[in-house]
Backbone bond lengths (Angstrom), bond angles and torsions (degrees), N, CA, C in turn:
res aa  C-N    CA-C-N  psi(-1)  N-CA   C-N-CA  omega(-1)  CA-C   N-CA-C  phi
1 X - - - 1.429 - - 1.524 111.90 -
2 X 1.050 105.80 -34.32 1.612 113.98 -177.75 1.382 106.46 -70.84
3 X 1.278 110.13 -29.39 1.885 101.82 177.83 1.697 110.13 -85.05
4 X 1.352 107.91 -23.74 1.689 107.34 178.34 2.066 101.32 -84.95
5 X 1.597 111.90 -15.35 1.458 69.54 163.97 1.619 108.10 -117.82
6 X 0.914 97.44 30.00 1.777 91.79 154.37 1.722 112.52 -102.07
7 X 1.075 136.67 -18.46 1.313 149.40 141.17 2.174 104.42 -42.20
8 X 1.037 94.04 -51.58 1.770 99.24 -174.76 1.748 87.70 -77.90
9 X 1.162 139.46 -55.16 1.775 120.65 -160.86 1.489 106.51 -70.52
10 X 1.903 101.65 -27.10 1.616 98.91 -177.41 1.752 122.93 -63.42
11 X 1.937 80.73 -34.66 1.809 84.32 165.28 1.270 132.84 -54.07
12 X 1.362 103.63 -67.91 1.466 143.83 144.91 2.147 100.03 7.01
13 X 1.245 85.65 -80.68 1.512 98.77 170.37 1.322 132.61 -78.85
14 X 1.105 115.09 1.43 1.648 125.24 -177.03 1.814 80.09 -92.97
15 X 1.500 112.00 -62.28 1.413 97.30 -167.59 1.472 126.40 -63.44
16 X 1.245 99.18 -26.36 1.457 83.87 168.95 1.109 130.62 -101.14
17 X 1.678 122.44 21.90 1.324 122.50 163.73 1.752 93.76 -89.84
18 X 1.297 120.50 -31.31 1.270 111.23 164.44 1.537 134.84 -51.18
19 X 1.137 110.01 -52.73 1.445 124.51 154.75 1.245 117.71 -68.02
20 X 1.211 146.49 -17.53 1.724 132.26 150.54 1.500 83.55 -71.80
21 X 0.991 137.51 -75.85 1.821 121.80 -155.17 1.950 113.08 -50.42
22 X 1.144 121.58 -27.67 1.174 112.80 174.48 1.437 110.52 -73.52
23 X 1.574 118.38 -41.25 1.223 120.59 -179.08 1.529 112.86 -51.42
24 X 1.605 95.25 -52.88 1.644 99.38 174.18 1.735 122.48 -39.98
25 X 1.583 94.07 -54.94 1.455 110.42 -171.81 1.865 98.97 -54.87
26 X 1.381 102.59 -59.17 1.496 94.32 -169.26 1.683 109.02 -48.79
27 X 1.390 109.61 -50.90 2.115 98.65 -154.54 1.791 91.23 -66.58
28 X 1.768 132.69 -14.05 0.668 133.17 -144.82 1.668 97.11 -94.42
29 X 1.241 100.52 -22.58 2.018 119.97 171.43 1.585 97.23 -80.25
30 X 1.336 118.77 -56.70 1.669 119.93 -158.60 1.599 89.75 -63.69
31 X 1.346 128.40 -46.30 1.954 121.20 -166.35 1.453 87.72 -59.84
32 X 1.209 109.61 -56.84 1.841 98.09 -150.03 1.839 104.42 -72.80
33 X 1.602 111.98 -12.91 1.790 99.05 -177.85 1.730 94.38 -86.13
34 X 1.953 112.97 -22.87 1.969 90.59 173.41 1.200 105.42 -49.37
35 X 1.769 100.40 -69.43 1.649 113.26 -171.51 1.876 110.13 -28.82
36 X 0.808 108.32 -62.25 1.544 100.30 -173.43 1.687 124.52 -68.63
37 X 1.506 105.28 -27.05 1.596 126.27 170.96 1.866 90.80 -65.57
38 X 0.857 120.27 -52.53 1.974 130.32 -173.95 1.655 97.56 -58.41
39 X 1.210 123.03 -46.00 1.181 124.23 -169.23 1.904 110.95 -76.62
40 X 1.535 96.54 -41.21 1.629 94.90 174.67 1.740 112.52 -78.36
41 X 1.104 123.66 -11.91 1.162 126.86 166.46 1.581 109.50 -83.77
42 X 1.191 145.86 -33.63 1.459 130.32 167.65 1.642 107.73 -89.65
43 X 1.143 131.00 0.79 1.529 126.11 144.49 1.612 122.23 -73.24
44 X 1.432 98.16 -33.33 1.568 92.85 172.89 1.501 115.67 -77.53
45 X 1.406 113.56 -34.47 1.615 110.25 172.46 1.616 106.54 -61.01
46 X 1.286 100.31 -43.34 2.108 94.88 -169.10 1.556 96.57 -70.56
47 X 0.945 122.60 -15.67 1.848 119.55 171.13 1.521 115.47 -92.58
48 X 1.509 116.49 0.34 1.009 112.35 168.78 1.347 117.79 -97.69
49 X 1.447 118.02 -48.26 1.473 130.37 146.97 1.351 116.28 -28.21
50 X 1.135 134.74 -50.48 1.241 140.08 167.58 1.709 118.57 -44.21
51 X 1.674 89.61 -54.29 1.548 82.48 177.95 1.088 112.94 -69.61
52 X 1.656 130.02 -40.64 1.633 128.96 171.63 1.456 112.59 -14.67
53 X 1.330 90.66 -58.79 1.488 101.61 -155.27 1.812 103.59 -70.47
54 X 1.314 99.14 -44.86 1.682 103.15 167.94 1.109 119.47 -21.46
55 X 1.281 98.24 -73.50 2.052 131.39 -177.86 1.711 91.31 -43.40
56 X 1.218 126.80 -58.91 1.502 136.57 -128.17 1.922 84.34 -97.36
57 X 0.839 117.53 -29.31 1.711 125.07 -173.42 1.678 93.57 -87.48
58 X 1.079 116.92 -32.40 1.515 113.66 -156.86 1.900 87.60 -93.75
59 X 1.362 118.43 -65.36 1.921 105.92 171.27 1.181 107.52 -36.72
60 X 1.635 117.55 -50.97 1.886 99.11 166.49 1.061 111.05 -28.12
61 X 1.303 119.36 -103.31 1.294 122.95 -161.49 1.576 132.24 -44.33
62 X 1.125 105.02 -13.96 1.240 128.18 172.26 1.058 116.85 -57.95
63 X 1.654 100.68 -71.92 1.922 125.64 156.61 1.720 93.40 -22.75
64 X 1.342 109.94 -104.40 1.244 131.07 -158.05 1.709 113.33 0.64
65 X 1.855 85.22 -73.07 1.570 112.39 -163.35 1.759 99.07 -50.97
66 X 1.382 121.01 -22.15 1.490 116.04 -148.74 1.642 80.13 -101.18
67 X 1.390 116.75 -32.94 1.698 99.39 -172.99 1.693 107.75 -82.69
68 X 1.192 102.31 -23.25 1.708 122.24 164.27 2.045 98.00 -38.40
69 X 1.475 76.38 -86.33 1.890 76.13 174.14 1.374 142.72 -33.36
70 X 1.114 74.39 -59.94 1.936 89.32 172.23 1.926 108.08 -64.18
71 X 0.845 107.53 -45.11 1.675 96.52 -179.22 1.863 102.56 -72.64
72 X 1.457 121.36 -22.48 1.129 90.09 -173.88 1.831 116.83 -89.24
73 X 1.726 100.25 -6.69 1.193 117.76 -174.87 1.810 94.57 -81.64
74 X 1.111 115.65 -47.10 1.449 96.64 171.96 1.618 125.75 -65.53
75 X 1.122 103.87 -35.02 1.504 105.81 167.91 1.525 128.99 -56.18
76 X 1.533 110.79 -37.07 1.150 111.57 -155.74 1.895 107.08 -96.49
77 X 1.783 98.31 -37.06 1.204 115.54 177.01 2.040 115.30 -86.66
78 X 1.212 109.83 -57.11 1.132 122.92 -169.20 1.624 105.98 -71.19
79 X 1.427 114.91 -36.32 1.612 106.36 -152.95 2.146 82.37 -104.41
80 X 1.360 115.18 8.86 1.533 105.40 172.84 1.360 122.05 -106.29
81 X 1.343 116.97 -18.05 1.810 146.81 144.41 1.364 96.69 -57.70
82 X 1.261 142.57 -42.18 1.306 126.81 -173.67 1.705 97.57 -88.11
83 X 0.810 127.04 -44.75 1.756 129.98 -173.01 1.794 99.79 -44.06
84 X 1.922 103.74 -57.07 1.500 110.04 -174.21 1.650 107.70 -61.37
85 X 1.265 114.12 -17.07 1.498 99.35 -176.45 1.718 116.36 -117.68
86 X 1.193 88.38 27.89 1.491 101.99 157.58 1.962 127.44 -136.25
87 X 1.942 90.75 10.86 1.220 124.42 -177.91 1.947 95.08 -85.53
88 X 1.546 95.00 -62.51 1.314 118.42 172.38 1.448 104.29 -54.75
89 X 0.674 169.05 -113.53 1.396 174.93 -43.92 1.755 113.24 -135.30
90 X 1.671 105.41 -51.95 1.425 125.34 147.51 1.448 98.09 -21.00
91 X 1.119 125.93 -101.25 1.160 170.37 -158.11 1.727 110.27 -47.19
92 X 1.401 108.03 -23.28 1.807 113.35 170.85 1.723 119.22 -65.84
93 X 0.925 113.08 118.82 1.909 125.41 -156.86 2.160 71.72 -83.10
94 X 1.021 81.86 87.54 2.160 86.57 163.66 1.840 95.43 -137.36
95 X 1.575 102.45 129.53 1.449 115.14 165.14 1.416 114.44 -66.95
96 X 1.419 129.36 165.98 1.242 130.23 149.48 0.985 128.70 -35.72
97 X 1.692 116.79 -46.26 1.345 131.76 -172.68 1.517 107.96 -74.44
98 X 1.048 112.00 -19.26 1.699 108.61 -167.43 1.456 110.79 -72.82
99 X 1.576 126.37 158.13 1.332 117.48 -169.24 1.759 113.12 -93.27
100 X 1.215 101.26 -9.65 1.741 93.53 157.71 1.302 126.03 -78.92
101 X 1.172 121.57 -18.19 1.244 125.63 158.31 1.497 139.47 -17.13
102 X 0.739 103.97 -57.09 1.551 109.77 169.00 1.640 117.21 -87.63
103 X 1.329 127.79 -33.26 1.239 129.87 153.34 1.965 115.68 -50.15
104 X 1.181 121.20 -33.54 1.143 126.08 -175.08 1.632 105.14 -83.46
105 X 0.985 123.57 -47.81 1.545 150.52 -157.00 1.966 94.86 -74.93
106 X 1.150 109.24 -43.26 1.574 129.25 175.24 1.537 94.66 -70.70
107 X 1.333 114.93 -76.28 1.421 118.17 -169.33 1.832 114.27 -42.56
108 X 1.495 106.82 -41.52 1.688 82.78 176.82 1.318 94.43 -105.00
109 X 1.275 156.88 33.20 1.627 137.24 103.52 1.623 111.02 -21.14
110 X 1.138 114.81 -77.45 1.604 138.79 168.49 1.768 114.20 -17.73
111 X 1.535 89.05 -57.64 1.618 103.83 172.18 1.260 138.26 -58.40
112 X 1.750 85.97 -50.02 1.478 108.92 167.63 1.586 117.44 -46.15
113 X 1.631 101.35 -66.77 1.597 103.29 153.33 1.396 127.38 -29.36
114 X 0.472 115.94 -62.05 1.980 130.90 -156.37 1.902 93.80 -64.54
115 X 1.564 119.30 -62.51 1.043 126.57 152.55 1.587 133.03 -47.23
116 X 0.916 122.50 -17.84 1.856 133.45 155.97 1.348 110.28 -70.07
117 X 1.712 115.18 -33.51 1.474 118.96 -145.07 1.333 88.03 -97.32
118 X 1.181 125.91 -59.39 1.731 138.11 158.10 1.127 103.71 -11.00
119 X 1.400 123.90 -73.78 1.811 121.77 -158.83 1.434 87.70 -89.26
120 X 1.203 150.73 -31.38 1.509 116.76 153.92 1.989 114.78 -45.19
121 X 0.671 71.86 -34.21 1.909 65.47 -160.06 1.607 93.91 -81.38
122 X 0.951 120.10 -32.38 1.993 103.20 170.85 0.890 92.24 -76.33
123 X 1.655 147.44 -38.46 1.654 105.82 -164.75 1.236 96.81 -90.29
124 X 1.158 150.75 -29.59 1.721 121.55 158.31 1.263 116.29 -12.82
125 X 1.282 93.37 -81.60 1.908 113.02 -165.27 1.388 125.28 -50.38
126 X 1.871 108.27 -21.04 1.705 115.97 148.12 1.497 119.26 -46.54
127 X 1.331 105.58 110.27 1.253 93.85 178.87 1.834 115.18 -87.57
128 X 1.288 112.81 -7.09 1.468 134.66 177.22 1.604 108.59 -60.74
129 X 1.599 105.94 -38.79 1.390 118.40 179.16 1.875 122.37 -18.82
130 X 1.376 93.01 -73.06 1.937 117.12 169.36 1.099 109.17 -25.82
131 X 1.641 103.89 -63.33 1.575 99.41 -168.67 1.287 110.70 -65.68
132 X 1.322 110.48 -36.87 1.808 129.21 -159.32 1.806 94.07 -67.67
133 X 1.030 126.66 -52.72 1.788 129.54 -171.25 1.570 113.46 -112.18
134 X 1.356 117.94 -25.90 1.318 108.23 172.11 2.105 93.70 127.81
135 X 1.730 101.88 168.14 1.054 95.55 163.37 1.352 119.53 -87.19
136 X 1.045 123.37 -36.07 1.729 133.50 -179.37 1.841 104.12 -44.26
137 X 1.412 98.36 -71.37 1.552 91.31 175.08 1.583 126.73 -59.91
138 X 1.308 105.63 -6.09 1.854 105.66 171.41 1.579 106.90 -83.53
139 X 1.658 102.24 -31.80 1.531 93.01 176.60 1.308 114.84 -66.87
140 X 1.215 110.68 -49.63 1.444 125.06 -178.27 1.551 122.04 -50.89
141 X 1.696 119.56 -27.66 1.069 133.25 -179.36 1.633 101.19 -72.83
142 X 1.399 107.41 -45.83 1.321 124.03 -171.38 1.807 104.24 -45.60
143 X 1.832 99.40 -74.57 0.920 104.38 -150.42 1.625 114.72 -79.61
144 X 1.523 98.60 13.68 2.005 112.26 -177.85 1.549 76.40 -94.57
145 X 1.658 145.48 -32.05 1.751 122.81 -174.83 1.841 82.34 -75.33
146 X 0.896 146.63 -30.53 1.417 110.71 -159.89 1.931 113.24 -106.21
147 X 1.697 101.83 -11.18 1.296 78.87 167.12 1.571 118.89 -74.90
148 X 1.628 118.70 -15.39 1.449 119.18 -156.17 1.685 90.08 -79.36
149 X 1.357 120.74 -21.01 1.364 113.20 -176.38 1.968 103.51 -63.40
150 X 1.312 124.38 5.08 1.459 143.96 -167.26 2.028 99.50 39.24
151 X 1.420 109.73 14.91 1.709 91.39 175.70 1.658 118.42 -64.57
152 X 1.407 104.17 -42.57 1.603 136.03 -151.64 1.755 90.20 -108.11
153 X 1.150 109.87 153.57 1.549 134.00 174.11 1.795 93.22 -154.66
154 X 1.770 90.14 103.08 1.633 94.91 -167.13 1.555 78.75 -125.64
155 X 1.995 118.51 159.42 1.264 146.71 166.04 1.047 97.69 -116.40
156 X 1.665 107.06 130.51 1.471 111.27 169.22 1.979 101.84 -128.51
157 X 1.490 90.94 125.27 1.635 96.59 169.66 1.341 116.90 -148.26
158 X 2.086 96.07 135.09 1.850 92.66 -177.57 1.715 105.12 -118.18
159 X 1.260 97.11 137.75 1.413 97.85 -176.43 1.949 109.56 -111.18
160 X 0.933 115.40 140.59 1.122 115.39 164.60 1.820 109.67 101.88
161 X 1.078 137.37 -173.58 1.926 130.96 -176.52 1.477 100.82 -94.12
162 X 1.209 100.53 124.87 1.851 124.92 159.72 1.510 79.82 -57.23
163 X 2.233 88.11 129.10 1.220 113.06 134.00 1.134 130.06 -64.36
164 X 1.352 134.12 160.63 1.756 132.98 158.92 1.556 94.33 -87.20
165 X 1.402 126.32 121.83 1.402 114.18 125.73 1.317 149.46 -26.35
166 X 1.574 126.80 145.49 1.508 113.81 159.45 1.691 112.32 -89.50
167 X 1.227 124.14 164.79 1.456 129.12 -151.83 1.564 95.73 -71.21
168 X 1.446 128.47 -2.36 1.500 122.67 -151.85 1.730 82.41 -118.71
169 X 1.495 124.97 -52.79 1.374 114.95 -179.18 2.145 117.96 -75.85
170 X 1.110 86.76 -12.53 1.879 86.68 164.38 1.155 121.45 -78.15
171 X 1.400 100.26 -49.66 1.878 102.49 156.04 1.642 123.09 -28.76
172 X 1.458 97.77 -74.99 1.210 105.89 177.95 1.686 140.11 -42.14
173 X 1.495 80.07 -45.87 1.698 97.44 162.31 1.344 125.25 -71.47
174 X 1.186 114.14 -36.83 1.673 127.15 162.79 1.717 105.63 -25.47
175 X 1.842 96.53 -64.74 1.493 118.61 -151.30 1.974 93.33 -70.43
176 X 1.472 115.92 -19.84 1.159 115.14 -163.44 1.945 99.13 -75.20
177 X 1.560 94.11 -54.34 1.567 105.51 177.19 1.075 111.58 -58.55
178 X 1.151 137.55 -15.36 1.836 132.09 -167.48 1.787 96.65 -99.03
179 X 1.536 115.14 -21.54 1.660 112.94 -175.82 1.329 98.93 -85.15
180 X 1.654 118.11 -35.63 1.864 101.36 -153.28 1.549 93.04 -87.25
C-alpha cells in the first residue's frame, strides 16, 4: 500500500505541477496577446494622428494654392481694369472750372483707394509673404490695415531676433493671420 500511495501523491503531483504549468502557460498567452492587442491599438492611434495631420497639411495646401489664386487673379485681372480706369480718368482734359470736376477729382480719390485696398488684400492672401518678410512684419502689415480702418488703436512690439520659419510652418501662420 505504501508503494501505491506514493504512486497516487506522485500522480497527485505530477498533475498539479501540470495544471499550475498550464495555468501558467495560459495567463502567460493572455499577458502577452493584451501586451500585443495594447501595442496594435497605440499604432493604430499614432496612424491615425498621422493621417490627421496628412488631411490637415494637405487642406493647407489646398488653402494656400486657392488663396494663391485668387490674389493673383485679383491682381492681375481686377487691380489692371482698375490701373486703365484711373489711366483714363488721369488723362480727361476737364478744367477746374468745369462742373465734373469735382465728381472726377473724388472719383480717382475713390480709385486710388480701391487700388491701395487691392494690393493690401493680395498681399494678405500670399501665403509666401511670412517667409518672404518675416512674421513680425505680416503682423505689423496686418495690424497698420486695421488701425487705418480707425475701429482698433492697436501697439505692436517685437523684442528680441526673428526666427526664420520652415516653408510648412509660415504657411500655417499665414493661414492663422488671414483668420484672426
Amino acid at each position: 500500500m505504501p508503494a501505491q500511495n506514493q504512486e497516487i501523491y506522485v500522480v497527485i503531483l505530477t498533475g498539479i505541477a501540470l495544471a499550475l504549468f498550464l495555468v501558467g502557460f495560459i495567463v502567460t498567452m493572455l499577458f502577452l496577446y493584451q501586451r500585443r492587442q495594447h501595442r496594435q491599438q497605440q499604432q493604430l492611434i499614432r496612424m491615425k494622428d498621422q493621417y490627421e495631420q496628412e488631411v490637415l497639411r494637405s487642406q493647407l495646401e489646398i488653402q494656400e494654392s486657392t488663396f494663391k489664386t485668387i490674389a493673383q487673379e485679383l491682381h492681375d485681372n481686377i487691380g489692371q481694369v482698375l490701373s486703365v480706369v484711373k489711366l483714363s480718368l488721369s488723362v480727361l482734359p476737364l478744367e477746374k472750372d468745369h462742373q465734373a470736376y469735382e465728381s472726377v477729382q473724388a472719383s480717382r480719390q475713390m480709385l486710388n483707394k480701391v487700388i491701395a485696398d487691392m494690393a493690401d488684400l493680395t498681399k494678405s492672401l500670399h501665403t509666401d509673404r511670412i517667409s518672404q518678410i518675416g512674421l513680425s512684419e505680416a503682423i505689423r502689415f496686418d495690424l497698420d490695415s486695421l488701425k487705418r480702418t480707425g475701429l482698433l488703436e492697436v501697439e505692436f512690439s517685437v523684442s528680441g531676433p526673428e526666427y526664420p520659419f520652415d516653408e510648412q510652418k509660415a504657411s500655417s501662420c499665414s493661414a492663422c493671420t488671414r483668420k484672426c
